[in-house]
N, C-alpha and C positions, 0 to 999 in steps of 0.2 A: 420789178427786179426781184429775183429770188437767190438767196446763197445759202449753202448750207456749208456748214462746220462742224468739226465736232470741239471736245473742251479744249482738246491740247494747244489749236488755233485760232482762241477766241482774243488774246490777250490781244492789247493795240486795237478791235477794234472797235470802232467810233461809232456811239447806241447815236447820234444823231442821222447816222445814215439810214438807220432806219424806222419804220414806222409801227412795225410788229415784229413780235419774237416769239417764239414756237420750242419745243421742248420737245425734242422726236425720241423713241426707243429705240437701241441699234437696229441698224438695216432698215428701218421705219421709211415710209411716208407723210404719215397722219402723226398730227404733232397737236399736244396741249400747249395754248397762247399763256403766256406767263407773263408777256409786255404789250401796252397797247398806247401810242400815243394818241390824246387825246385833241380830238377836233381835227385831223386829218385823214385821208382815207389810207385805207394800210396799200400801199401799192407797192412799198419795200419792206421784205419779207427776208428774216435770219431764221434759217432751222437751225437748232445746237440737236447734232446726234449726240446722246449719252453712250456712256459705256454699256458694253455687258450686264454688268455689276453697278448701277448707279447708287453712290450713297445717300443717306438721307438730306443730307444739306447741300444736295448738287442745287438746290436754283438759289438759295441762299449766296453760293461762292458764285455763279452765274450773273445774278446783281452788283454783287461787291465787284466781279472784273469788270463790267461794261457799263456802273455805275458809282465808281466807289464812295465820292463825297454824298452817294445818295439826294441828286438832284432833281430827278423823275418824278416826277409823281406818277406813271403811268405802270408801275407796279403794279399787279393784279398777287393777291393774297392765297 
């Protein structure tokens, strides 16, 4: 499964659906993985398009929406 989004549509949803996350530059394809759970194969795939203009703390605020009690451990740094 693949979906992509961008920030405006991320809210609500649910990081257990998926298995990897991706961080794509507008109008992009190719996307840097910022989430990867651990011990499953990535077969569900969230692209988050950015803006134009992404600021510095966009994966920061990308964690805090789709992890906020920070329960993941599958954060990549």
């Amino acid at each position: 499964m693949y979906v992509k989004a961008n920030l405006a549509t991320i809210r609500g949803v649910d990081l257990a659906s998926f298995d990897v996350i991706y961080i794509c530059p507008h109008r992009s394809e190719a996307g840097t993985l910022i989430f990867r759970r651990r011990h499953t194969p990535p077969r569900r795939a969230l692209f988050i398009e950015l803006p134009v203009s992404p600021e510095l703390s966009t994966v920061a605020r990308i964690r805090d929406e789709l992890d906020p009690r920070q329960l993941q451990d599958g954060w990549l740094p």
